[in-house]
N, CA, C and O atoms as a GROMACS GRO file, in nm:
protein
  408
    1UNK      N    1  -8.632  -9.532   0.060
    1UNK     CA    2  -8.513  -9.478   0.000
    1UNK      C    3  -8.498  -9.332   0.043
    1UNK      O    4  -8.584  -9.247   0.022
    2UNK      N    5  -8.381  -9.309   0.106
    2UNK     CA    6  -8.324  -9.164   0.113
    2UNK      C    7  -8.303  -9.068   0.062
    2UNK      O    8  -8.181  -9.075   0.051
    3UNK      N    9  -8.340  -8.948   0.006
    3UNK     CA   10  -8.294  -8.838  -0.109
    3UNK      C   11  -8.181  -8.800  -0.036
    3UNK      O   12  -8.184  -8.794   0.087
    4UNK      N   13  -8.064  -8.768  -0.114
    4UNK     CA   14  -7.985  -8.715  -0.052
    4UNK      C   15  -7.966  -8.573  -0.076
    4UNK      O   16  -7.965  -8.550  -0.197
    5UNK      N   17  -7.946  -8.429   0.026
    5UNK     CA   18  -7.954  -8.306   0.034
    5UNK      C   19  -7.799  -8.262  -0.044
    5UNK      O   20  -7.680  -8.283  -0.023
    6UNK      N   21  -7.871  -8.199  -0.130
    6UNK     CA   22  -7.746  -8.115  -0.240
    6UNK      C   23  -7.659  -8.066  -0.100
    6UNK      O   24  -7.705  -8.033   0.010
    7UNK      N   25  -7.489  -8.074  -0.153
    7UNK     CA   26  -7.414  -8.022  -0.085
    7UNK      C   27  -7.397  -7.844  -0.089
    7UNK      O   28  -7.433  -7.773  -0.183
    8UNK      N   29  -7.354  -7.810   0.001
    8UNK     CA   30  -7.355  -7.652   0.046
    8UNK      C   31  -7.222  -7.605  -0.092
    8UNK      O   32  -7.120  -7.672  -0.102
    9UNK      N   33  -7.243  -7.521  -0.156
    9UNK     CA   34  -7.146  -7.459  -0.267
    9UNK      C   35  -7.020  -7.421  -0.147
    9UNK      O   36  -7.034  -7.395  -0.028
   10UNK      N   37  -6.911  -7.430  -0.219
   10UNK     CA   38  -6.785  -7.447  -0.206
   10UNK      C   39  -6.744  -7.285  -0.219
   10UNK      O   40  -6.767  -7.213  -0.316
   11UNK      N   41  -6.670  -7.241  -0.078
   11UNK     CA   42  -6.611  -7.106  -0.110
   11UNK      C   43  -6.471  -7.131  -0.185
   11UNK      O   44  -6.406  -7.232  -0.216
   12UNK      N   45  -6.455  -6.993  -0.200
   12UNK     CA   46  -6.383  -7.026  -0.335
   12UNK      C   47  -6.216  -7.028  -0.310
   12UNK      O   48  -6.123  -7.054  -0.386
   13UNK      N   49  -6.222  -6.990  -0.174
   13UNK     CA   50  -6.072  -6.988  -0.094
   13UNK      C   51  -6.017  -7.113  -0.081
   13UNK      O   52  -5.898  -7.140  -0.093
   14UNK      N   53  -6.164  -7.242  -0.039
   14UNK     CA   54  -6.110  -7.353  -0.042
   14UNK      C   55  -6.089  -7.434  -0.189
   14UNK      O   56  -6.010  -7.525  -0.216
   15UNK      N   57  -6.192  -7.365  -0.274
   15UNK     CA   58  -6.151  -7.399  -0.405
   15UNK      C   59  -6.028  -7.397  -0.444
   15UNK      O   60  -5.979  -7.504  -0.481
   16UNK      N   61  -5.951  -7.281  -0.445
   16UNK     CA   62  -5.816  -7.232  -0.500
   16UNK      C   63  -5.743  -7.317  -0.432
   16UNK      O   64  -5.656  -7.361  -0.507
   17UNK      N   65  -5.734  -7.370  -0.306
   17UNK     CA   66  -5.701  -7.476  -0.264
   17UNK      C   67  -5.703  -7.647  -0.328
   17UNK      O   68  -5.601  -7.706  -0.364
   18UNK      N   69  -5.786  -7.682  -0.330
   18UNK     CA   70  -5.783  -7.786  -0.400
   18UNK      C   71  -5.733  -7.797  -0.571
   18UNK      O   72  -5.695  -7.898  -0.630
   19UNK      N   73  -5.745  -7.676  -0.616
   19UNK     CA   74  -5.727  -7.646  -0.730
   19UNK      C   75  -5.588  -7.615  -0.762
   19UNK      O   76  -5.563  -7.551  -0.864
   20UNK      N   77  -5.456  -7.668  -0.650
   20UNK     CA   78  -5.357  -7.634  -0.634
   20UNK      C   79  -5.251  -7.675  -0.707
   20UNK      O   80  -5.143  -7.617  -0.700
   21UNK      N   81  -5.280  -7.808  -0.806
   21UNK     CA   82  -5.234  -7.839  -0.903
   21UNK      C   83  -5.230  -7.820  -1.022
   21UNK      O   84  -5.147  -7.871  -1.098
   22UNK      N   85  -5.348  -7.721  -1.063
   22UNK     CA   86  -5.350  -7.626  -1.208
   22UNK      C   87  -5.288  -7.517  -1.146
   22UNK      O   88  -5.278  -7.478  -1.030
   23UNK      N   89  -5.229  -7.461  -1.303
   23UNK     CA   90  -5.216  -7.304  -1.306
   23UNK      C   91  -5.296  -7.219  -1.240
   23UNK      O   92  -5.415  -7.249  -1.253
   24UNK      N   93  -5.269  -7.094  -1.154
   24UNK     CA   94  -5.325  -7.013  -1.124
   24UNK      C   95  -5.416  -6.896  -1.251
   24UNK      O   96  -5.513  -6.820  -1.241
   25UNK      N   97  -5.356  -6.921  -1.322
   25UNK     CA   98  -5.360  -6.851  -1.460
   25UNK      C   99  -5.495  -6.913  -1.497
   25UNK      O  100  -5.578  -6.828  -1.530
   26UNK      N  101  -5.550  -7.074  -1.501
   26UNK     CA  102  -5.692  -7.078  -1.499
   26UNK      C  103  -5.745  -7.017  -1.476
   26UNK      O  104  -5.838  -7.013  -1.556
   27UNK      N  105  -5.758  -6.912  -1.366
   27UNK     CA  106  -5.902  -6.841  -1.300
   27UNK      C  107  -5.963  -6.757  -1.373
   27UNK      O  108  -6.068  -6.707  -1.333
   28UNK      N  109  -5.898  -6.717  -1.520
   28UNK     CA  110  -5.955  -6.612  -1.626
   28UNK      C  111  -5.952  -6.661  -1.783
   28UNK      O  112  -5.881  -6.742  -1.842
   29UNK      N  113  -6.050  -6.585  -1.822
   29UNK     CA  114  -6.096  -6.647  -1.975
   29UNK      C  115  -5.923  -6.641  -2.052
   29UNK      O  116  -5.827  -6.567  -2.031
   30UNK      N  117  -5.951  -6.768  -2.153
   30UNK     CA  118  -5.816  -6.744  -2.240
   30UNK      C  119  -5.848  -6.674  -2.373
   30UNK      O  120  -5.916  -6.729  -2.460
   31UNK      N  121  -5.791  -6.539  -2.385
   31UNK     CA  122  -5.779  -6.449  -2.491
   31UNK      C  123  -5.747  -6.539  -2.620
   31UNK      O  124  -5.803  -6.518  -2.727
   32UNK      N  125  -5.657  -6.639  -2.602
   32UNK     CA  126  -5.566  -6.700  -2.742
   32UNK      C  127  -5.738  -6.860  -2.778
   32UNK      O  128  -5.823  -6.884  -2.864
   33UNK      N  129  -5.712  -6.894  -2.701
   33UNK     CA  130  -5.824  -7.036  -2.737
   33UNK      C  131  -5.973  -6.996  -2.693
   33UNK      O  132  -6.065  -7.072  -2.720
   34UNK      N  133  -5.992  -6.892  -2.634
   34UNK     CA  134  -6.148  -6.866  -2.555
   34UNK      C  135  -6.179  -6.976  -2.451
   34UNK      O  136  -6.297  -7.010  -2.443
   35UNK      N  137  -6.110  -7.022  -2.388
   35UNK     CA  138  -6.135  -7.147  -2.265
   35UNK      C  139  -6.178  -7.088  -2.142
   35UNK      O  140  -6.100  -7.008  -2.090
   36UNK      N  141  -6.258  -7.105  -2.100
   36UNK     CA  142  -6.326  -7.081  -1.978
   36UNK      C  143  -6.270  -7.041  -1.874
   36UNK      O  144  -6.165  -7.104  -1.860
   37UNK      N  145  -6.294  -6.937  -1.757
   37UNK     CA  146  -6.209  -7.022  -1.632
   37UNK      C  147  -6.222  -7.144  -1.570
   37UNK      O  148  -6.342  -7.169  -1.569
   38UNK      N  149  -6.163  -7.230  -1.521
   38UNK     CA  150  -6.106  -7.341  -1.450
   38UNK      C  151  -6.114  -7.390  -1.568
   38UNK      O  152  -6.134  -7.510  -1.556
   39UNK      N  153  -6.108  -7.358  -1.686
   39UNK     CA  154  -6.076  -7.535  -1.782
   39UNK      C  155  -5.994  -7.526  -1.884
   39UNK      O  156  -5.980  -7.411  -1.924
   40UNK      N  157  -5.948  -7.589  -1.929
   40UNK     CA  158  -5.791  -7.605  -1.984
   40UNK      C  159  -5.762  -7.530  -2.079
   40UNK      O  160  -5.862  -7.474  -2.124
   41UNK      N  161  -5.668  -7.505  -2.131
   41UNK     CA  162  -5.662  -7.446  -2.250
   41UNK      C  163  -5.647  -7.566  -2.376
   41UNK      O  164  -5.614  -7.681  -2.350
   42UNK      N  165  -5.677  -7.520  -2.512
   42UNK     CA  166  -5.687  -7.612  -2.588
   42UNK      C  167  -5.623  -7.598  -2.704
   42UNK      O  168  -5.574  -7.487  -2.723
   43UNK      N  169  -5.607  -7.701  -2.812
   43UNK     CA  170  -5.503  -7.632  -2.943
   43UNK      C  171  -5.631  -7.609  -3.012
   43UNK      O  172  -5.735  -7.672  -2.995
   44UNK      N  173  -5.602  -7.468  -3.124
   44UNK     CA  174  -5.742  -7.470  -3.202
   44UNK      C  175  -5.745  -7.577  -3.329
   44UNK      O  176  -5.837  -7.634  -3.389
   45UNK      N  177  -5.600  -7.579  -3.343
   45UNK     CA  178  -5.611  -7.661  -3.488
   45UNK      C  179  -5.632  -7.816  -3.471
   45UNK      O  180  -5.657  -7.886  -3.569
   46UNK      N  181  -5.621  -7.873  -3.326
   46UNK     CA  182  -5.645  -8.002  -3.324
   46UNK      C  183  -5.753  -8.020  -3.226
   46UNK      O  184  -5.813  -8.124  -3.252
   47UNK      N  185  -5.797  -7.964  -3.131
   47UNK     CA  186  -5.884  -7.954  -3.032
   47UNK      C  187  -5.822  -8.070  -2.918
   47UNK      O  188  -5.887  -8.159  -2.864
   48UNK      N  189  -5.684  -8.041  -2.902
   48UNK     CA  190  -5.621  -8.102  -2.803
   48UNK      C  191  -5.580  -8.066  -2.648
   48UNK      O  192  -5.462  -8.040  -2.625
   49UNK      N  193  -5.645  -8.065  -2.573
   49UNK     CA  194  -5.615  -8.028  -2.459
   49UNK      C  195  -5.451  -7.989  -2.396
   49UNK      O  196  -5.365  -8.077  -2.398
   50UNK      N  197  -5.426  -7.869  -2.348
   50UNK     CA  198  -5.287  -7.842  -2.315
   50UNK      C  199  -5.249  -7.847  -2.198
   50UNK      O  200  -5.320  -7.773  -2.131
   51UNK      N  201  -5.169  -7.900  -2.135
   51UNK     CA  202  -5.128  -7.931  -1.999
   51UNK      C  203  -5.080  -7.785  -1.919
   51UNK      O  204  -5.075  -7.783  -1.796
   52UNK      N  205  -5.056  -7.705  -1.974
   52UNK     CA  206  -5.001  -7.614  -1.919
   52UNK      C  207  -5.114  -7.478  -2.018
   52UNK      O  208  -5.168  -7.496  -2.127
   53UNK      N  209  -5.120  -7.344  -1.928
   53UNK     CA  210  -5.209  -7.242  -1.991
   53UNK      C  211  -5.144  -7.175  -2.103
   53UNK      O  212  -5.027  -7.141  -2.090
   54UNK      N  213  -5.207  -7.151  -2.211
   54UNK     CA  214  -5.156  -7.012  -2.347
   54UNK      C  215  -5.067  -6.902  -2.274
   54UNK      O  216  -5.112  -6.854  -2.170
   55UNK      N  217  -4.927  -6.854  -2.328
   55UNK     CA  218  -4.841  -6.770  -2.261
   55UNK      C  219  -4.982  -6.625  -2.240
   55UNK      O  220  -4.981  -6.562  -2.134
   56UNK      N  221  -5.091  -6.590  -2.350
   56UNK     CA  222  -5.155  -6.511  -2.342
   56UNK      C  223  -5.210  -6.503  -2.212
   56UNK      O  224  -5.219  -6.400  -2.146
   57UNK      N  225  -5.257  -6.644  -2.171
   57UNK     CA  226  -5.389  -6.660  -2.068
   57UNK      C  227  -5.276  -6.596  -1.951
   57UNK      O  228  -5.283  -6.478  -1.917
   58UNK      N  229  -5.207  -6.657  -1.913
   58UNK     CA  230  -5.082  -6.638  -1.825
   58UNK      C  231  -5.092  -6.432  -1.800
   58UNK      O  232  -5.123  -6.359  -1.706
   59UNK      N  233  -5.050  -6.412  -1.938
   59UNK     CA  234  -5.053  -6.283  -1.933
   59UNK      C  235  -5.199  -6.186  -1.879
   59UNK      O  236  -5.236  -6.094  -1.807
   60UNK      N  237  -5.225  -6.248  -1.938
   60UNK     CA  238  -5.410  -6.179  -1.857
   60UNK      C  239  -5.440  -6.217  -1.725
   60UNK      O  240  -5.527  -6.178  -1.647
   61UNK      N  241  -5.342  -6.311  -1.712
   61UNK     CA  242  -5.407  -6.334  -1.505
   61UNK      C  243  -5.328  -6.214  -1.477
   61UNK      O  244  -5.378  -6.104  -1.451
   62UNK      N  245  -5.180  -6.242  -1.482
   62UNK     CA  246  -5.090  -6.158  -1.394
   62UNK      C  247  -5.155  -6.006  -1.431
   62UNK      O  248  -5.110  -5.915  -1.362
   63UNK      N  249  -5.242  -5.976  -1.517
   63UNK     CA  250  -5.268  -5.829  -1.557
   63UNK      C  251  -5.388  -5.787  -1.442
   63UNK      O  252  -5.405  -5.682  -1.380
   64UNK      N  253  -5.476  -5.940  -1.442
   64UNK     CA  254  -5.616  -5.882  -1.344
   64UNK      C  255  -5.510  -5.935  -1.227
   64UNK      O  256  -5.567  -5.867  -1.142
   65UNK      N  257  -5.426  -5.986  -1.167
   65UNK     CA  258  -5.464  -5.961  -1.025
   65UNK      C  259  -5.318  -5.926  -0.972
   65UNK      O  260  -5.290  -5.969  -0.860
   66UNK      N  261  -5.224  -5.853  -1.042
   66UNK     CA  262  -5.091  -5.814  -0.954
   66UNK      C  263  -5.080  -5.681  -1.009
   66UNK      O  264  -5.128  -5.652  -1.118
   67UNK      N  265  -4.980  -5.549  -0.887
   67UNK     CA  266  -4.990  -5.460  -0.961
   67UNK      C  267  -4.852  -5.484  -1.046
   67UNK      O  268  -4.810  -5.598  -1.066
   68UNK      N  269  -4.782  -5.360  -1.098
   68UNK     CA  270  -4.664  -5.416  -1.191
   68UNK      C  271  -4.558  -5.289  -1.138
   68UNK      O  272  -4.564  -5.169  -1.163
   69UNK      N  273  -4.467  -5.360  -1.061
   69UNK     CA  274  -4.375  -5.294  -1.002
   69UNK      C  275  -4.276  -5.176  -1.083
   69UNK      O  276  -4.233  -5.068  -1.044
   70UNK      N  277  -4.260  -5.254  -1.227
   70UNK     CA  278  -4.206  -5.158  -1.324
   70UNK      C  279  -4.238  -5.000  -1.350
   70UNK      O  280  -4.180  -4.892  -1.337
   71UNK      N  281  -4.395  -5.060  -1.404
   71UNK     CA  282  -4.444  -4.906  -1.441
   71UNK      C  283  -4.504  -4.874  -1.388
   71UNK      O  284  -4.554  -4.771  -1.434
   72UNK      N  285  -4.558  -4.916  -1.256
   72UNK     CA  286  -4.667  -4.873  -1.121
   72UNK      C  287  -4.796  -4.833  -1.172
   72UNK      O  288  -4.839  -4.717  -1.168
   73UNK      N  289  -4.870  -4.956  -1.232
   73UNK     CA  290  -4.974  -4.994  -1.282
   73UNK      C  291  -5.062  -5.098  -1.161
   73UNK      O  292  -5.029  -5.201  -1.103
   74UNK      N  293  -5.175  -5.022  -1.158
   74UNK     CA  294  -5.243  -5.116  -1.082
   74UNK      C  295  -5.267  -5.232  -1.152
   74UNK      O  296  -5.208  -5.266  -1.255
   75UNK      N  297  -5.368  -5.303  -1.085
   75UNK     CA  298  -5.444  -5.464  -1.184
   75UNK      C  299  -5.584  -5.394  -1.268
   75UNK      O  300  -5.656  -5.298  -1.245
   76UNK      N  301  -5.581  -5.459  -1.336
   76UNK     CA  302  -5.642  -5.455  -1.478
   76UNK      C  303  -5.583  -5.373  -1.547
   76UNK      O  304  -5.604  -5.391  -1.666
   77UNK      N  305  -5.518  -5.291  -1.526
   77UNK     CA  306  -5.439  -5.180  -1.617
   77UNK      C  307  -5.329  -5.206  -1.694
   77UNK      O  308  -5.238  -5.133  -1.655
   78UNK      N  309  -5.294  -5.280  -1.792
   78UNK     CA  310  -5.224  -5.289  -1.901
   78UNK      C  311  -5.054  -5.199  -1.861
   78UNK      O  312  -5.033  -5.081  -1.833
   79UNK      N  313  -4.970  -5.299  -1.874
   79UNK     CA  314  -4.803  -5.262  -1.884
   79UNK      C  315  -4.808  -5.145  -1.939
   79UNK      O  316  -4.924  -5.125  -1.975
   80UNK      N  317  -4.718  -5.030  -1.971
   80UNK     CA  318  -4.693  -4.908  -2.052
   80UNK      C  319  -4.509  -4.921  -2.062
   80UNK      O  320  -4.462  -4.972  -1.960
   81UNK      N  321  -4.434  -4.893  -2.141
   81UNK     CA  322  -4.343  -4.829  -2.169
   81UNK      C  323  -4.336  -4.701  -2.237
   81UNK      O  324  -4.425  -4.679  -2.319
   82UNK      N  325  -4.257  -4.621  -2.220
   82UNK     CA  326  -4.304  -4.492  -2.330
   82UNK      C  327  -4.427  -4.453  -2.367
   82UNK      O  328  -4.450  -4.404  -2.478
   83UNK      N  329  -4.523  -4.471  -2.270
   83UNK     CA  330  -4.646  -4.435  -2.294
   83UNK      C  331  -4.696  -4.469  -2.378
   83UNK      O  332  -4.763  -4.399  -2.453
   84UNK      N  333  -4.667  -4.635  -2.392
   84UNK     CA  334  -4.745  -4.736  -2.528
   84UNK      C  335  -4.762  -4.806  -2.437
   84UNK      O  336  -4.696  -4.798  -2.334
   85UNK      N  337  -4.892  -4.918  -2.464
   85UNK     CA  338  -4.956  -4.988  -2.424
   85UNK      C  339  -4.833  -5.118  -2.481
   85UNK      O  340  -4.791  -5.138  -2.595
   86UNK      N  341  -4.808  -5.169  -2.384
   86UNK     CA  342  -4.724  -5.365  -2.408
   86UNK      C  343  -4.852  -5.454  -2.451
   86UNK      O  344  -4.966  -5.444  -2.405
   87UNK      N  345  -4.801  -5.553  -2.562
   87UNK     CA  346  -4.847  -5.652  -2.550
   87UNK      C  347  -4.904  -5.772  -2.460
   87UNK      O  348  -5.002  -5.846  -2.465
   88UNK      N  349  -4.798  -5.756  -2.378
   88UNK     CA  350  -4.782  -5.878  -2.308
   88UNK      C  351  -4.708  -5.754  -2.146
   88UNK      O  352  -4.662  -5.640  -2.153
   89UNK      N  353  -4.725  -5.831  -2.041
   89UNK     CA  354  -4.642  -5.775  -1.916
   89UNK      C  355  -4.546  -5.747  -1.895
   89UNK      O  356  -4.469  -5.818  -1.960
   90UNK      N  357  -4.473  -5.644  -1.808
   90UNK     CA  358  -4.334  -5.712  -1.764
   90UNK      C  359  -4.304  -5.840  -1.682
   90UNK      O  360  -4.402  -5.905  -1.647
   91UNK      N  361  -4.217  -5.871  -1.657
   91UNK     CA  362  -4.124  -6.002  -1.607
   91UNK      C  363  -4.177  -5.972  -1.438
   91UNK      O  364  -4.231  -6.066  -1.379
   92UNK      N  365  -4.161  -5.855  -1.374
   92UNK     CA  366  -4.157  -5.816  -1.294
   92UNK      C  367  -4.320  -5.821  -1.220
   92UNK      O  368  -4.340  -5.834  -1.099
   93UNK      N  369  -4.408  -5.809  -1.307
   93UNK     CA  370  -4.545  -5.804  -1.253
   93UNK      C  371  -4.573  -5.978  -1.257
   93UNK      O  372  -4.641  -6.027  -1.168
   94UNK      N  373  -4.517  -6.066  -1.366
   94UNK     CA  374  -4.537  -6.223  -1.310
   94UNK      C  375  -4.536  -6.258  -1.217
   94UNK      O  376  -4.628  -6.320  -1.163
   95UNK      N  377  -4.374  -6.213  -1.143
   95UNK     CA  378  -4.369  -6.208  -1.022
   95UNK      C  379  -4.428  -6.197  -0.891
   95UNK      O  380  -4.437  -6.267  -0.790
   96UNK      N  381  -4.475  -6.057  -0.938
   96UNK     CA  382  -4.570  -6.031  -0.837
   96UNK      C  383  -4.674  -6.107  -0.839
   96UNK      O  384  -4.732  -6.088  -0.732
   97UNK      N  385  -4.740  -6.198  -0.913
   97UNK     CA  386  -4.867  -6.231  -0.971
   97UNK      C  387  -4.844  -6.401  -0.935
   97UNK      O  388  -4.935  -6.471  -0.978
   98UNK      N  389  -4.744  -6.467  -0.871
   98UNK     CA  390  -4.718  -6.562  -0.816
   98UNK      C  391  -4.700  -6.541  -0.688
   98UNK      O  392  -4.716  -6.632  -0.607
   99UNK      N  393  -4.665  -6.425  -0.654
   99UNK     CA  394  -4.616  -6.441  -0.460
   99UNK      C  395  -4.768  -6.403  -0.444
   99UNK      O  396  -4.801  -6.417  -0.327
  100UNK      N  397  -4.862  -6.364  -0.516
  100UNK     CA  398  -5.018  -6.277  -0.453
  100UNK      C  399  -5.066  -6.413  -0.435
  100UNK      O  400  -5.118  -6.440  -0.326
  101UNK      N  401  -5.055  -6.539  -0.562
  101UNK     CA  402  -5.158  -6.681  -0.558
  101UNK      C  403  -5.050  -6.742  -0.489
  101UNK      O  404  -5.058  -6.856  -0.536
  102UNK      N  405  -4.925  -6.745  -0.385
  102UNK     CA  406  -4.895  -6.808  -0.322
  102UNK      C  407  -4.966  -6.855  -0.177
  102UNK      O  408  -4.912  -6.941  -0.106
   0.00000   0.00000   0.00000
């Protein structure tokens, strides 16, 4: 009988590739449910798996990896208006944060 030799780990360029049918927004922890990267987001009150990511999780990708054209904020750096910290992004850095995982 043959052992068969563990396969060579997967770079992650071709990962994001195959992975082309989830959200890009997977690739970072979810603030709202605590879900892992690559795995789904979930409801807390039923423990139901969600087809699509928490508007939060969404918001925390586009924060780590686009800058934000509005307020000329790099990535990781949090939206500002009036020199307050946003909740959530502008419209404008989503944007950006889809043409970068295109």
């Amino acid at each position: 009988m043959t052992t068969r030799q563990p396969a060579a780990p997967m770079p992650d360029s071709l990962r994001r590739v195959l992975r082309a049918k989830q959200h890009p927004a997977r690739a970072v922890d979810c603030p709202h449910c605590g879900a892992a990267p690559h795995r789904p987001c979930v409801l807390r009150t039923r423990n139901q798996v969600m087809t699509q990511p928490h508007p939060q999780r969404i918001s925390a990708w586009a924060q780590a990896t686009a800058c934000c054209p509005q307020c000329q904020v790099t990535p990781q750096v949090p939206c500002h208006e009036d020199g307050r910290a946003r909740l959530t992004v502008h419209a404008r850095r989503y944007q950006e944060a889809e043409a970068t995982a295109a």
